[in-house]
C-alpha positions in Angstrom: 0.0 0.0 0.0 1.1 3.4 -1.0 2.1 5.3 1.7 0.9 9.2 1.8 2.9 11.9 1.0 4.5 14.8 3.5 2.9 17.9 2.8 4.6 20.0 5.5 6.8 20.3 8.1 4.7 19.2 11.0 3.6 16.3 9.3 7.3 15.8 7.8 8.4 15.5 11.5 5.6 12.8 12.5 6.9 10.7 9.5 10.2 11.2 10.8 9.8 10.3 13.9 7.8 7.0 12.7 11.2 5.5 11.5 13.6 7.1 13.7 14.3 3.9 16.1 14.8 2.1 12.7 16.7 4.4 11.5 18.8 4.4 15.2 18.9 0.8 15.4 20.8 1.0 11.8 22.9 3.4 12.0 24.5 2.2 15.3 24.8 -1.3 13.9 26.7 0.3 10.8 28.6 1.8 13.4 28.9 0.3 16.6 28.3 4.1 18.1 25.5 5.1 19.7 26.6 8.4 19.7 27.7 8.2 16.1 24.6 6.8 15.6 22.2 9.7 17.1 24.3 12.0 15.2 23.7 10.6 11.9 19.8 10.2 12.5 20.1 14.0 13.3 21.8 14.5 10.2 19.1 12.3 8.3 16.3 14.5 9.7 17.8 18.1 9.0 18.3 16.8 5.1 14.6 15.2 5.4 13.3 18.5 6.0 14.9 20.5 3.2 13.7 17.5 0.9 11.1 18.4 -1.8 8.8 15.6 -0.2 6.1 15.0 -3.1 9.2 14.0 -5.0 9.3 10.9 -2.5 6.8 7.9 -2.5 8.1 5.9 -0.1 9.5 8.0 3.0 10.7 4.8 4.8 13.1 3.9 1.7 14.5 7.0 1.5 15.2 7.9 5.4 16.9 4.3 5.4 19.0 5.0 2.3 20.4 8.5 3.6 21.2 6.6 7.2 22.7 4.1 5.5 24.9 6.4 3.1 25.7 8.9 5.7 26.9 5.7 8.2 29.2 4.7 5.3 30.3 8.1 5.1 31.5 7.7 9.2 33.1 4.2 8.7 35.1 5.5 5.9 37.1 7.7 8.4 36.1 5.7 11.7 38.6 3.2 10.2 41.4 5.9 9.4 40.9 6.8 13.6 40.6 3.1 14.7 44.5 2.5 13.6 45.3 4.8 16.3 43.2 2.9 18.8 44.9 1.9 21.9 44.4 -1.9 22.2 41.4 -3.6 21.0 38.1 -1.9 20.2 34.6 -3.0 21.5 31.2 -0.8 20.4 29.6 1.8 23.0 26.8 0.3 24.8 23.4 0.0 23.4 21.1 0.2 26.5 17.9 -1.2 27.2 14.6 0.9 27.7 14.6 1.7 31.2 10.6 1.4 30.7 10.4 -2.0 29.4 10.5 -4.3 32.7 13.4 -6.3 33.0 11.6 -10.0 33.1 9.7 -8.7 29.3 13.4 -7.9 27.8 14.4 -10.9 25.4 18.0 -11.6 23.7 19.2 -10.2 20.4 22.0 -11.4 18.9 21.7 -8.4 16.3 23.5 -5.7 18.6 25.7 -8.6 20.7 29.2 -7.0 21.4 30.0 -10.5 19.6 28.4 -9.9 16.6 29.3 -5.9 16.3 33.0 -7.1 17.2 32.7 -9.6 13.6 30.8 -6.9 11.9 33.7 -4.7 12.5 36.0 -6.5 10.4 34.0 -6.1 7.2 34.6 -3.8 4.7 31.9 -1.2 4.8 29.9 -2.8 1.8 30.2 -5.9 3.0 28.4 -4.5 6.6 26.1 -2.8 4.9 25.1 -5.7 2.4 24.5 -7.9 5.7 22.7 -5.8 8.4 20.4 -4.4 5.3 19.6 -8.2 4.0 19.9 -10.3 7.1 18.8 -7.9 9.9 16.3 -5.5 7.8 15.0 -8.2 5.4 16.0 -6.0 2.6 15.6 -7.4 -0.8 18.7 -7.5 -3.0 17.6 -5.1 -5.7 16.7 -2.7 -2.6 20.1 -2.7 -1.1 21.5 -2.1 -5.2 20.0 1.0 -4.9 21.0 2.3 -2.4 24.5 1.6 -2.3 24.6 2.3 -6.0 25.3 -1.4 -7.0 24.5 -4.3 -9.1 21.7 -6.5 -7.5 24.2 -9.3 -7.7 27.2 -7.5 -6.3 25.4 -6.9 -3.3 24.3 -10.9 -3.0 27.8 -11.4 -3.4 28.4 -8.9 -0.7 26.2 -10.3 1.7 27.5 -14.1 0.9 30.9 -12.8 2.0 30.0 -11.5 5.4 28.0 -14.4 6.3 31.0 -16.5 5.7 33.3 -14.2 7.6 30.7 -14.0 10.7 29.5 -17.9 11.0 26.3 -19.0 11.5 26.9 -19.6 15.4 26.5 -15.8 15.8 22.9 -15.4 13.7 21.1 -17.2 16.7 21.4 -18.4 20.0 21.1 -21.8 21.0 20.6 -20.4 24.7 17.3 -19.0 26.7 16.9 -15.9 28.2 16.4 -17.8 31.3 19.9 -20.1 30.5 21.8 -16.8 29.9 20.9 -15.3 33.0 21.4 -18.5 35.0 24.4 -19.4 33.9 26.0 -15.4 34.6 24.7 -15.6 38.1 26.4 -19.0 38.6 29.8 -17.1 36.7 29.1 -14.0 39.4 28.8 -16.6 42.3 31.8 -18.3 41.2 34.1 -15.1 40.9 32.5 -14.0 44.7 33.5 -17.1 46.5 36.7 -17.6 44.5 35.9 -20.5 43.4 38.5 -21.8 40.6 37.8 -24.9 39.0 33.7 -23.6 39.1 35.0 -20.6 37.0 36.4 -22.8 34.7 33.7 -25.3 34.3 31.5 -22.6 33.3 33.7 -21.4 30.6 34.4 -23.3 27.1 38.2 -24.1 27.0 38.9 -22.1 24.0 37.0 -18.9 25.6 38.3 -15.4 24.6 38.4 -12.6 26.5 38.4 -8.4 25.3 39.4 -5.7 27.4 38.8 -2.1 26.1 40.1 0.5 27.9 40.9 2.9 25.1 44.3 3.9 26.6 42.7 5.8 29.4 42.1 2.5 32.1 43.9 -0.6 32.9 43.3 -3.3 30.5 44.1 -6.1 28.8 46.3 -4.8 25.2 45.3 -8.3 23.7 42.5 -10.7 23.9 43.1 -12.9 26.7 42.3 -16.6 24.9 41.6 -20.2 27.2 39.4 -20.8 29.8 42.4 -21.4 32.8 43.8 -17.6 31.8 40.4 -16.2 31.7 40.2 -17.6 35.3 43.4 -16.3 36.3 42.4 -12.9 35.1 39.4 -12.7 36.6 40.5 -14.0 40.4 43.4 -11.7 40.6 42.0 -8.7 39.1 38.1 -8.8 39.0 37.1 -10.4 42.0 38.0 -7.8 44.8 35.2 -5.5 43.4 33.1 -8.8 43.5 33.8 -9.0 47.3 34.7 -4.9 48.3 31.3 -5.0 49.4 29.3 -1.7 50.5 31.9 -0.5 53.3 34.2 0.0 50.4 31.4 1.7 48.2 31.4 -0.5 45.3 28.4 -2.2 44.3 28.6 -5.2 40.8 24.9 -4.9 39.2 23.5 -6.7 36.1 22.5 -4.5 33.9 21.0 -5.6 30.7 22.9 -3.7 27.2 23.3 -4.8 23.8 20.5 -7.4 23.8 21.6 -9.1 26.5 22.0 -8.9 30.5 25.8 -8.2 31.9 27.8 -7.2 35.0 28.7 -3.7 35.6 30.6 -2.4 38.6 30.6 1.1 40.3 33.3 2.3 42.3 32.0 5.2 44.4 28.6 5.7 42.3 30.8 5.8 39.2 30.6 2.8 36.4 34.5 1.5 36.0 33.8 -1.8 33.9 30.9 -3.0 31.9 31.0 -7.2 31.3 29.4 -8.9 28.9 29.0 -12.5 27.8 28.5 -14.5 24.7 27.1 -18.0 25.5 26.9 -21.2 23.6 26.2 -24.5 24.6 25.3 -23.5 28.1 29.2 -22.7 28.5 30.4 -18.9 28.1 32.5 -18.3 25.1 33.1 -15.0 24.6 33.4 -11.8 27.5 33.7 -8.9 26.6 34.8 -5.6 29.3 33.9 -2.0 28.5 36.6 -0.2 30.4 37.1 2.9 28.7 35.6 5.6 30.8 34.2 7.7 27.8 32.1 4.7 26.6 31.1 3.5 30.3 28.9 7.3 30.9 26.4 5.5 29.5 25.9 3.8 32.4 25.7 7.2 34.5 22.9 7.3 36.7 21.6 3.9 36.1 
């Protein structure tokens, strides 16, 4: 069904603001910013108010198309800065609604920090092709348009990133309920120091990523096997797991990029951010925000 056209501003805005958590959920997997992201859906809304709007049919397809240029645009440079980077990179946090009550929130592998970590090593076509195909159920000849390419060049695309991602990382074998079970029983086991426990819940060939940006202790390089991981995480985790109140720190699970995780606070302030990728009822993958500029997210909460 043909959708109307805008006649004027006021009704441009309500249009706009039909799309603009589509538009948002886009642009930040393009770019694994939410910042990035909120600035580019700005951007998209200042140019969709100086557009000749009975010119456009479909306002959906063309609010999607300039998000999805201008987020091109920002990986283009985004890579020229990430060289520079001070040991490895994880996205900002993606937070949930702090409406949406925490027993209705569900997993989604689509914003992981596992998956955004895989999409970052695809060229920026490649990204696109994928998140606008597989995430957005975009059809070929859609995604052609838009990033000015052959119908088959952007099948091609797509085919690529799936086989540089792996299908483990389209969907999760595990249960909301299994994923939070089985971080309590990891929190538990980190409390009581509690070794070969830690160990048991993590898959020997675990890996773990530490981003502190240059500006916090972390690890330069991805910590890989389930005893290191352990090793790591008794020696330099677990005092904030049992500082306790009389120290004012506080560990909370906090549920971000489609998934719950551990943060700690250190005198009100958030100082790591945790995360975990699970399969086969073993963790696999955790990942630590520790760079202060991307932990203000979790200011207040």
């Amino acid at each position: 069904m043909r959708q109307p056209l805008v006649v004027n501003s006021s009704i441009a805005l309500e249009t706009f603001e039909t799309y603009r958590e589509s538009m948002l959920g886009l642009a930040y997997r393009m770019t694994g910013s939410r910042v990035e992201a909120e600035d580019i859906v700005q951007e998209a809304c200042l140019k969709w108010l100086d557009v000749d709007h009975a010119a456009i049919q479909v306002p959906r397809a063309w609010l999607m198309k300039v998000t999805t240029r201008l987020a091109l645009d920002y990986l283009k440079s985004a890579r020229v800065q990430r060289m520079s980077y001070v040991g490895p990179w994880l996205p900002e946090p993606y937070l949930a609604d702090e409406n949406t009550p925490a027993e209705e929130l569900e997993l989604d592998e689509s914003i992981s920090m596992a998956l955004l970590v895989l999409l970052d090593q695809l060229s920026p076509a490649e990204r696109a092709s994928y998140i606008l195909h597989d995430l957005f159920q975009y059809r070929f000849n859609e995604i052609g348009e838009i990033l000015e390419r052959s119908e088959s060049s952007c099948r091609k695309l797509a085919s690529r990133a799936r086989a540089k991602l792996g299908s483990k990382h389209l969907k999760s074998e595990q249960s909301r309920d299994e994923h939070l079970q089985l971080l309590a029983a990891f929190s538990e086991a980190v409390k009581r120091g509690e070794t070969e426990e830690l160990v048991s819940l993590l898959k020997e060939d675990a890996t773990f990523i530490s981003d502190g940006g240059g500006k916090a202790i972390a690890a330069r390089k991805v910590v890989c096997g389930a005893a290191l991981i352990t090793r790591f995480f008794m020696k330099a985790v677990r005092p904030a797991f049992i500082a306790g109140a009389e120290e004012d720190v506080r560990v909370e699970m906090s549920w971000f990029n489609g998934a719950p995780g551990l943060i700690i606070y250190q005198a009100g302030v958030p100082v790591s951010a945790y995360q975990f990728e699970v399969e086969q009822n073993k963790i696999c993958g955790i990942y630590a925000l520790r760079n202060p500029d991307k932990l203000t997210f979790f200011v207040g909460r």
